[in-house]
KEMARDO-781003 format. One line per field, with one value per residue: x, y negated, z negated of N, C-alpha, C in turn; residue in one letter. Coordinates in Angstrom, 1 decimal, always signed. Layout:
# KEMARDO-781003
nx: c(X, ...)
ny: c(Y, ...)
nz: c(Z, ...)
cax: c(X, ...)
cay: c(Y, ...)
caz: c(Z, ...)
cx: c(X, ...)
cy: c(Y, ...)
cz: c(Z, ...)
residu: c(A, ...)
# end
This chain:
# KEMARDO-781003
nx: c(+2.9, +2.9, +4.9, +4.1, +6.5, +7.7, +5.8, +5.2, +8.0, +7.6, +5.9, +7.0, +8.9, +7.8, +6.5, +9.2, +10.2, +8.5, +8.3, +11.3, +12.4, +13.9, +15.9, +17.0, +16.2, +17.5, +18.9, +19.6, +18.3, +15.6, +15.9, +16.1, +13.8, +11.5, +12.7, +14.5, +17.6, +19.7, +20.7, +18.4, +16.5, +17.7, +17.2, +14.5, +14.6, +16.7, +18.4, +18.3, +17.1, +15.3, +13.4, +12.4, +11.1, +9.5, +7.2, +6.8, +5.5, +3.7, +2.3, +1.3, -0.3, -2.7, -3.4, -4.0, -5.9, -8.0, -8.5, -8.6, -11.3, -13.0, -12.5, -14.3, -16.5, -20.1, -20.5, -20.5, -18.1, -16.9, -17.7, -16.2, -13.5, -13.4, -13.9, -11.7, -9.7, -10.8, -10.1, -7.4, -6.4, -7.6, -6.4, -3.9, -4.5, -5.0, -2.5, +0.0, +2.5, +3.0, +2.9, +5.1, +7.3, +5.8, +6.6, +8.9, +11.0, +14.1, +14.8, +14.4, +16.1, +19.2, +18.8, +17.8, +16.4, +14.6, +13.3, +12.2, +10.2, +8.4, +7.8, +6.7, +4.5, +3.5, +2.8, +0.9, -1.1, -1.6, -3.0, -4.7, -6.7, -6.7, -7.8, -10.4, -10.6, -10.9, -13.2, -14.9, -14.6, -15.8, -18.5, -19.1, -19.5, -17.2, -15.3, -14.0, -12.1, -9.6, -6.5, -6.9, -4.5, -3.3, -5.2, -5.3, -2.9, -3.4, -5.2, -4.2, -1.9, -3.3, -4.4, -1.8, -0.3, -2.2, -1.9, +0.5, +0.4, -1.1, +0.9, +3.0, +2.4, +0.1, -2.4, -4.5, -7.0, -9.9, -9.7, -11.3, -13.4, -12.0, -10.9, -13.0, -13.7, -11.5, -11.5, -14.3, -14.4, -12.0, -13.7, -15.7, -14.3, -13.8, -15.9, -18.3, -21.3)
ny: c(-7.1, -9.7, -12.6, -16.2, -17.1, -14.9, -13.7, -15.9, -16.0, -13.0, -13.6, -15.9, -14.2, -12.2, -13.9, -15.1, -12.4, -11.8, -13.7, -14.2, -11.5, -8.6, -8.6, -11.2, -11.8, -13.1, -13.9, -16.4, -17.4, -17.3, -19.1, -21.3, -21.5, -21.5, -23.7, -23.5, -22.6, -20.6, -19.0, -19.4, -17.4, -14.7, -14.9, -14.2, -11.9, -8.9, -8.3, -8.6, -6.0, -5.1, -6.9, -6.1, -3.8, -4.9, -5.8, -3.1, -2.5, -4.3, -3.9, -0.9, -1.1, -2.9, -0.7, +1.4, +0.7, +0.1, +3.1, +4.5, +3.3, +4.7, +7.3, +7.8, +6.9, +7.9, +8.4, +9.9, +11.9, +11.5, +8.7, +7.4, +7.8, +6.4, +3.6, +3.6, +3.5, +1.2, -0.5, -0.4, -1.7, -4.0, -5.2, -5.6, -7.4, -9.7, -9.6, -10.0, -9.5, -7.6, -5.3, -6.0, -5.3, -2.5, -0.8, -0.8, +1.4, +0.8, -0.5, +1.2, +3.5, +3.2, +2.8, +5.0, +4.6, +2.5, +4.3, +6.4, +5.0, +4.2, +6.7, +8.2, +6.3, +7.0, +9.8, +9.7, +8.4, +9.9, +11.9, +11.7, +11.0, +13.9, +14.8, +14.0, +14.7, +17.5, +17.9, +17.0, +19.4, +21.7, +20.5, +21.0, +19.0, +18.1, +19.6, +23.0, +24.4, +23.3, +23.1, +21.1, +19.3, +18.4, +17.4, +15.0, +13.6, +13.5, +11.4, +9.5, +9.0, +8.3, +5.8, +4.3, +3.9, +2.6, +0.1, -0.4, -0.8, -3.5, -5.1, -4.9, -6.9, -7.2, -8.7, -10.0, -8.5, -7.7, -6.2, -5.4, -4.1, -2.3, -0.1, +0.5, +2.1, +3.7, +4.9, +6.3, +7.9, +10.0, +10.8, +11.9, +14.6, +15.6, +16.1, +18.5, +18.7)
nz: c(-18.8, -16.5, -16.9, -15.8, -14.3, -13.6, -11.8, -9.6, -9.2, -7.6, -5.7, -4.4, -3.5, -2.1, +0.2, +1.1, +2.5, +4.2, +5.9, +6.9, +6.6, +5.3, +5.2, +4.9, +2.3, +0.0, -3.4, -3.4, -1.3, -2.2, -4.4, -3.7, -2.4, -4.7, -5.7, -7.7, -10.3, -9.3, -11.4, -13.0, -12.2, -12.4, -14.7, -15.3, -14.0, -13.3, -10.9, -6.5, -6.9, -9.1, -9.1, -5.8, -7.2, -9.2, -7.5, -6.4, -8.4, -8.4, -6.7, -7.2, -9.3, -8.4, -6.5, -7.8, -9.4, -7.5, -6.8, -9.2, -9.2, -7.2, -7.6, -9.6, -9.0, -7.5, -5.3, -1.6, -1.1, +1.4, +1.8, -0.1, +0.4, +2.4, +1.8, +0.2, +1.8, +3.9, +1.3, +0.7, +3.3, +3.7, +0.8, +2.2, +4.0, +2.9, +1.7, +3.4, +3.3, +1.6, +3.0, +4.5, +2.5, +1.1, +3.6, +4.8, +5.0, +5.5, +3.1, +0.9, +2.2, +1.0, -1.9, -4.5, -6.5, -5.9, -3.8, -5.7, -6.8, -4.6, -3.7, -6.1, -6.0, -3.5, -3.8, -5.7, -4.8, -2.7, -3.8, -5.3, -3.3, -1.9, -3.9, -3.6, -1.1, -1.4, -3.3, -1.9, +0.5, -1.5, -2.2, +0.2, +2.2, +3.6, +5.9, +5.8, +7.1, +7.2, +5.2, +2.4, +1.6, +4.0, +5.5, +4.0, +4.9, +7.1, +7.6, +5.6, +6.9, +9.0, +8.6, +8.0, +10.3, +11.8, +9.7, +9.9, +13.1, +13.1, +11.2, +13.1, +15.0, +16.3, +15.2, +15.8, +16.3, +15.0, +12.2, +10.4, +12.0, +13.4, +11.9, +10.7, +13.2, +13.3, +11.1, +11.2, +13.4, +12.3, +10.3, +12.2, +12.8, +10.4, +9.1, +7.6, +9.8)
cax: c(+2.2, +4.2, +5.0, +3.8, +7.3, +7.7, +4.6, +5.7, +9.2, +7.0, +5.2, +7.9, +9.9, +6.7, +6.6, +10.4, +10.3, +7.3, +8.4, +12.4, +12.7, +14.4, +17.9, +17.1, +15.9, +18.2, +18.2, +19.8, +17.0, +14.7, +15.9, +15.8, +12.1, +10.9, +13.1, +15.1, +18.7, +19.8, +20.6, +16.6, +16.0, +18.5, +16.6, +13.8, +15.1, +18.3, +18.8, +17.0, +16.2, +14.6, +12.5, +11.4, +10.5, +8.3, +6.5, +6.2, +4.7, +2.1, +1.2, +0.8, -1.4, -3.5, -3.6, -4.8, -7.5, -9.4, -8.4, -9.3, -12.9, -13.2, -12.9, -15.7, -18.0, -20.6, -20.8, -20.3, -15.7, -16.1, -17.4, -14.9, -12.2, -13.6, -13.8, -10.4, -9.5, -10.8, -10.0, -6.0, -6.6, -8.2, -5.4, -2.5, -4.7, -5.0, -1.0, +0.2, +4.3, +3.4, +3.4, +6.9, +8.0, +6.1, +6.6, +10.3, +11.9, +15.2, +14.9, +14.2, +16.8, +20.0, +18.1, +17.8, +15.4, +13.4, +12.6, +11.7, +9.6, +8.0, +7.7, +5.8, +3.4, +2.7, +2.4, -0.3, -1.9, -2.3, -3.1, -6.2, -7.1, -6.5, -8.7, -11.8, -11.3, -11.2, -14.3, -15.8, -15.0, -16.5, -19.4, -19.6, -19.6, -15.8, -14.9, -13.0, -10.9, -7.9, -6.3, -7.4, -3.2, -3.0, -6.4, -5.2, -1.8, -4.3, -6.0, -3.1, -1.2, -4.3, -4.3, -0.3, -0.2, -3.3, -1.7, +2.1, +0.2, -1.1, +2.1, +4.1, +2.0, -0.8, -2.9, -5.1, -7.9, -10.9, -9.4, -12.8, -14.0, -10.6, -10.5, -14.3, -13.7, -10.7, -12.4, -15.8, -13.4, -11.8, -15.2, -16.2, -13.3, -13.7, -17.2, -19.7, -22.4)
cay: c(-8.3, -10.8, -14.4, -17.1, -17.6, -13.5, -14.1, -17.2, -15.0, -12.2, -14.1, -16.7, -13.4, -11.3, -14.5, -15.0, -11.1, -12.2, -14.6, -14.1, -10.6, -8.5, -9.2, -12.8, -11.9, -13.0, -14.5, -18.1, -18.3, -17.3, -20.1, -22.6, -21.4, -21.6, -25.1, -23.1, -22.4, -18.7, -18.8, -19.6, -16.6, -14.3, -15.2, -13.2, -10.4, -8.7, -8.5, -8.7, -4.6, -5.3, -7.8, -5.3, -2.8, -5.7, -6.3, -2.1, -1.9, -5.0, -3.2, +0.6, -1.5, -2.6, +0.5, +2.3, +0.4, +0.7, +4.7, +4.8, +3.2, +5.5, +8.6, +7.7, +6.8, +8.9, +8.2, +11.0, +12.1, +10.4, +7.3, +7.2, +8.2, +5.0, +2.5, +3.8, +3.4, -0.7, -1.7, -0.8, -2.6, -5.7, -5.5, -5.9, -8.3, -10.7, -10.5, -9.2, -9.6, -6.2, -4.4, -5.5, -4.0, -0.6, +0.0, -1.0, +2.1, +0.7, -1.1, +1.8, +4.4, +3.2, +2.8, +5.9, +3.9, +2.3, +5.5, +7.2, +4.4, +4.5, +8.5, +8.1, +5.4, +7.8, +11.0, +9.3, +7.9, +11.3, +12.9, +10.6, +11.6, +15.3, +15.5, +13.9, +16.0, +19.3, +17.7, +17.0, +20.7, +22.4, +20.0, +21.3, +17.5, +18.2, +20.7, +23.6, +25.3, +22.8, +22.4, +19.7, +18.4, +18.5, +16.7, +14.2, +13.6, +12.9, +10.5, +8.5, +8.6, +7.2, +4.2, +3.6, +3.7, +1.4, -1.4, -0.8, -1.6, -4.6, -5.5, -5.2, -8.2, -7.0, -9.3, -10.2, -7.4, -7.1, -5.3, -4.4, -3.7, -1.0, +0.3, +1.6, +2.9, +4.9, +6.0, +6.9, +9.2, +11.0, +11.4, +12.9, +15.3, +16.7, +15.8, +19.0, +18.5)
caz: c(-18.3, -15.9, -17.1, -14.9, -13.3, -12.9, -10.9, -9.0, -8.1, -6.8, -4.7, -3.8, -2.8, -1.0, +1.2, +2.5, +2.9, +5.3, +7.3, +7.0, +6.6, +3.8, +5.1, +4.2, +0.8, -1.5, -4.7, -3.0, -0.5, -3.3, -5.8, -3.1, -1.9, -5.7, -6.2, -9.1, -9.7, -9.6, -13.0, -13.9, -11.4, -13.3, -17.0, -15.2, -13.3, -13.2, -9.6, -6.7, -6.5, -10.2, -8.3, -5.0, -8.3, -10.1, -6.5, -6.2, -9.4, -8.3, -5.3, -7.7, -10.4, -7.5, -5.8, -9.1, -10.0, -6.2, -6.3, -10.1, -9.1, -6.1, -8.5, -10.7, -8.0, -7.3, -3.3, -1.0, -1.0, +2.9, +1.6, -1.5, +1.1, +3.6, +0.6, -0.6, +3.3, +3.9, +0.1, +1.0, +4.8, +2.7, +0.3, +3.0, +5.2, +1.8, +1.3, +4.5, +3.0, +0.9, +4.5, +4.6, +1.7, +1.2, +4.8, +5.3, +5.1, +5.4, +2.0, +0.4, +2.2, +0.2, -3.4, -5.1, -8.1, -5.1, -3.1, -6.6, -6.8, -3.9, -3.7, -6.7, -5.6, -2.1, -4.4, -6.3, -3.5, -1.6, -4.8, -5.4, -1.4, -1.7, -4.9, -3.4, +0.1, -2.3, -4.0, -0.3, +0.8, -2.9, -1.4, +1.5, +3.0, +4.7, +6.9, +5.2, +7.7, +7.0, +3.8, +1.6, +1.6, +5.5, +5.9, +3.5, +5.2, +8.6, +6.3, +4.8, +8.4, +10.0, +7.9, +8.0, +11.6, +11.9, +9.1, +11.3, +14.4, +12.5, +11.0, +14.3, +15.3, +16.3, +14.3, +16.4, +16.1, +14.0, +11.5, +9.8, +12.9, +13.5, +10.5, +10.5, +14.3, +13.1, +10.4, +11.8, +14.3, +11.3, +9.8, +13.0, +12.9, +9.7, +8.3, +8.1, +10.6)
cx: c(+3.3, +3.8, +4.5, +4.8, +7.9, +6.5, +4.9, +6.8, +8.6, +6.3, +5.5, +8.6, +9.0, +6.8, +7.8, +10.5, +9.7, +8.0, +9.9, +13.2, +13.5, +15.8, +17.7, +16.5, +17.0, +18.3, +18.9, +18.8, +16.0, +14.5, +16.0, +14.3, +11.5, +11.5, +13.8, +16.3, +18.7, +19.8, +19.3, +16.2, +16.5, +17.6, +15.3, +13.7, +16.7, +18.8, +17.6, +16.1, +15.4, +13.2, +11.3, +11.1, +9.2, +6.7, +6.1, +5.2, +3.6, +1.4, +0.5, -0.4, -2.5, -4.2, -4.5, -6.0, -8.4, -9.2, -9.3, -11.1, -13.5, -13.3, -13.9, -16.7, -18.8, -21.4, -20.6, -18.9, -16.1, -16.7, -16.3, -13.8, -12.1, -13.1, -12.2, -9.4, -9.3, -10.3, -8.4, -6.0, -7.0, -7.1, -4.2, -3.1, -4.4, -2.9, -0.1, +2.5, +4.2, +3.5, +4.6, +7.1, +7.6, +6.4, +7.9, +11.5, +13.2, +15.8, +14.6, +15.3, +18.3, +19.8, +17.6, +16.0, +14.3, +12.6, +12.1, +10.2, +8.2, +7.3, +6.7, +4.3, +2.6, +2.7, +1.2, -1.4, -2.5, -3.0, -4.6, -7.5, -7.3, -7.6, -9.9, -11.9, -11.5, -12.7, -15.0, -16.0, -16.0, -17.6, -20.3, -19.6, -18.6, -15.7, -13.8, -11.7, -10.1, -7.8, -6.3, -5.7, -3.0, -4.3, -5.6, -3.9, -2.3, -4.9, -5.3, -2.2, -1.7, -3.9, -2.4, -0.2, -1.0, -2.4, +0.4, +1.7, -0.2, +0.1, +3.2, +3.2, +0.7, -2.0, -4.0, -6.7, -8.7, -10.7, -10.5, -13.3, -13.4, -10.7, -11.7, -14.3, -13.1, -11.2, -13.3, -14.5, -13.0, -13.0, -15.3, -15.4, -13.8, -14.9, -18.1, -20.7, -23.6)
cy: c(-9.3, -12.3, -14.9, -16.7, -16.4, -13.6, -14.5, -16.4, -14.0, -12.5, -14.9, -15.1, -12.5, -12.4, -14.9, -13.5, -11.0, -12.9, -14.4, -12.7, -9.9, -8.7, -10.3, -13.0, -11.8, -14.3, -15.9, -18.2, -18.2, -18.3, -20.9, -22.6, -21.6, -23.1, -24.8, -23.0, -21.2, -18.3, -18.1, -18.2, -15.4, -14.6, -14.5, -11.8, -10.2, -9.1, -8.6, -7.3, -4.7, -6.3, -6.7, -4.4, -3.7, -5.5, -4.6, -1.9, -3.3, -3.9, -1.1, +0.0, -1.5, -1.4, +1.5, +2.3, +0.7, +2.1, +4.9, +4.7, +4.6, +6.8, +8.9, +7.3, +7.8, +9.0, +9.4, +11.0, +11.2, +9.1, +6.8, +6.9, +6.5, +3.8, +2.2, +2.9, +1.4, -1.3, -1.9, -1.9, -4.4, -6.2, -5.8, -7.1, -9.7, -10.9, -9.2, -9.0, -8.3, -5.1, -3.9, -5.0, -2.7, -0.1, -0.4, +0.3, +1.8, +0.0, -0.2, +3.2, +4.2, +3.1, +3.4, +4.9, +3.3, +3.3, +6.0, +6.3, +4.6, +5.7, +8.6, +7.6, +6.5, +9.0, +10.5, +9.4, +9.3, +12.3, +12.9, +11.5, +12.9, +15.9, +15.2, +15.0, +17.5, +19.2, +17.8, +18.2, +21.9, +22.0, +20.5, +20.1, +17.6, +19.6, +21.4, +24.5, +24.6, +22.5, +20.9, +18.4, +18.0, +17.3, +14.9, +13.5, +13.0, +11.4, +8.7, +8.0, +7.5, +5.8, +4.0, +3.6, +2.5, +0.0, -1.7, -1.7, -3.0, -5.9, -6.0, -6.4, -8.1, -7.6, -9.5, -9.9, -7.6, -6.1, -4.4, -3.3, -2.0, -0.7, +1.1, +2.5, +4.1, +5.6, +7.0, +8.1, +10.3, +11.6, +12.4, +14.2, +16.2, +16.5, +17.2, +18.7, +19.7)
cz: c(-17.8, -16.6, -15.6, -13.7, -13.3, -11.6, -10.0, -8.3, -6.9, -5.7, -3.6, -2.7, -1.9, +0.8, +2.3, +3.3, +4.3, +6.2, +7.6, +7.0, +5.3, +4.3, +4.5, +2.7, +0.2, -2.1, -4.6, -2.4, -1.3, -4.2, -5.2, -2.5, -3.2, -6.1, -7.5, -9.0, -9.6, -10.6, -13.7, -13.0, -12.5, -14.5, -16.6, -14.5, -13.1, -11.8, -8.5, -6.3, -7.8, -9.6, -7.0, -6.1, -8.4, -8.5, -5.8, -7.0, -9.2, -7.3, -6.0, -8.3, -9.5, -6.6, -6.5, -9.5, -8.3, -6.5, -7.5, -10.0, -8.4, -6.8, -9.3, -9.8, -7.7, -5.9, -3.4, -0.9, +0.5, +1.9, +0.6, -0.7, +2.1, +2.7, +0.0, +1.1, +3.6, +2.9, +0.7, +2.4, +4.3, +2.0, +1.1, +3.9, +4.4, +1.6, +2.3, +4.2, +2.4, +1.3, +4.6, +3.5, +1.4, +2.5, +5.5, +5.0, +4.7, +4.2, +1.1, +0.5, +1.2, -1.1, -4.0, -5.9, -7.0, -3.8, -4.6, -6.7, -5.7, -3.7, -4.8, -7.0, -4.5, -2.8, -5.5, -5.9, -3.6, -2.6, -5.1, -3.8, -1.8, -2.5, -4.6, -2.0, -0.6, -2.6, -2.7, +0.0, -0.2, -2.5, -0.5, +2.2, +3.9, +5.0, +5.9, +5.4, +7.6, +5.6, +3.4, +2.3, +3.3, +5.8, +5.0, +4.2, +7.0, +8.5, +6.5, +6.3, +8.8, +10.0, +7.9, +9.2, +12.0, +11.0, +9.9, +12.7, +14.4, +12.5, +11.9, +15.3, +16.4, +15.8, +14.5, +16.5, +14.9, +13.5, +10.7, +11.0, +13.6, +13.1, +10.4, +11.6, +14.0, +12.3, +10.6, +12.5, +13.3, +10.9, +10.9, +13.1, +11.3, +8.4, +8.8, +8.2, +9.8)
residu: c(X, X, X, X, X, X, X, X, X, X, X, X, X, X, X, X, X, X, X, X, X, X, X, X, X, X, X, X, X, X, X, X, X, X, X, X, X, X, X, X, X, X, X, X, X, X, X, X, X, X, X, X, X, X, X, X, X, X, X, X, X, X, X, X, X, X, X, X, X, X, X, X, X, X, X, X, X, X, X, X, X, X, X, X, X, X, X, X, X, X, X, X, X, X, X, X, X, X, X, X, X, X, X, X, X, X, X, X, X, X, X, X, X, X, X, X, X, X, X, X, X, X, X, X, X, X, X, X, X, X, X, X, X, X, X, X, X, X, X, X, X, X, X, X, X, X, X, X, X, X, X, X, X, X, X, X, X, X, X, X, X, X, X, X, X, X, X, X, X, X, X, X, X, X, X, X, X, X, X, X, X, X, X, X, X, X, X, X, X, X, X, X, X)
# end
């Protein structure tokens, strides 16, 4: 459980990430965007890759609880898969700084502990995915001439391509409105008729 002013970091630090980028994250512009010294920064996190961790593991907890619902629902695998689909698109429209960091690549290539990280979070993800399209094809509801992991990898794409196009400033767009189009399209693709 985060303290208040773990909180307050995470959020202080989601937002310069946002508007200043992660080069400009560091733990001076951090403790002058919170009004703190570095010191008081330091008495909650070691550094600030201990910090992009805290702000992985908000965006896992999050992530878990929509997937975990979506597994116990007893929709049809495509609507589970849709729901699972808009909740993540909701969740990055609501705190559009968590874009930048799961989808910055370059903050992640030199950081062993934040690629494991990461790698962990998207082998969850797709895992969640993969087990409702298996459930869909046992169904019969999805198409079964592609494997479940391939289908799911079409899936998870979709949606990262869709919140990049977003992200790269795109903003503009009726995101509900995108988000059910691309969908509906996948459905069409691999929904048995």
């Amino acid at each position: 459980m985060l303290t208040a002013r773990q909180q307050e970091i995470i959020e202080a630090s989601l937002e310069l990430i946002s508007t200043i980028g992660i080069q400009g994250f560091t733990i001076k512009n951090l403790s002058k965007k919170i009004g703190v010294t570095e010191p008081a920064i330091y008495r909650h996190y070691e550094n600030k890759i201990s910090i992009l961790l805290a702000i992985l593991d908000y965006f896992k907890a999050r992530s878990e609880l929509l997937f975990i619902k979506q597994v116990n629902d007893s929709d049809s695998s495509l609507d589970r898969i849709e729901k699972i689909f808009q909740g993540h698109f909701n969740a990055f429209e609501k705190t559009p700084s968590l874009v930048n960091v799961i989808f910055s690549e370059e903050i992640f290539r030199n950081e062993p502990i934040l690629q494991e990280k990461i790698t962990d979070i998207m082998d969850r993800n797709s895992g969640v995915i993969k087990a409702i399209v298996a459930e869909g094809q046992a169904r019969g509801e999805i198409k079964s001439e592609v494997e479940s992991k391939y289908l799911t990898l079409i899936i998870l794409g979709s949606l990262r391509m869709m919140v990049k196009r977003w992200q790269m400033g795109d903003k503009s767009f009726n995101h509900s409105e995108e988000v059910s189009r691309l969908f509906n399209t996948i459905k069409n693709l691999i929904e048995v008729k």
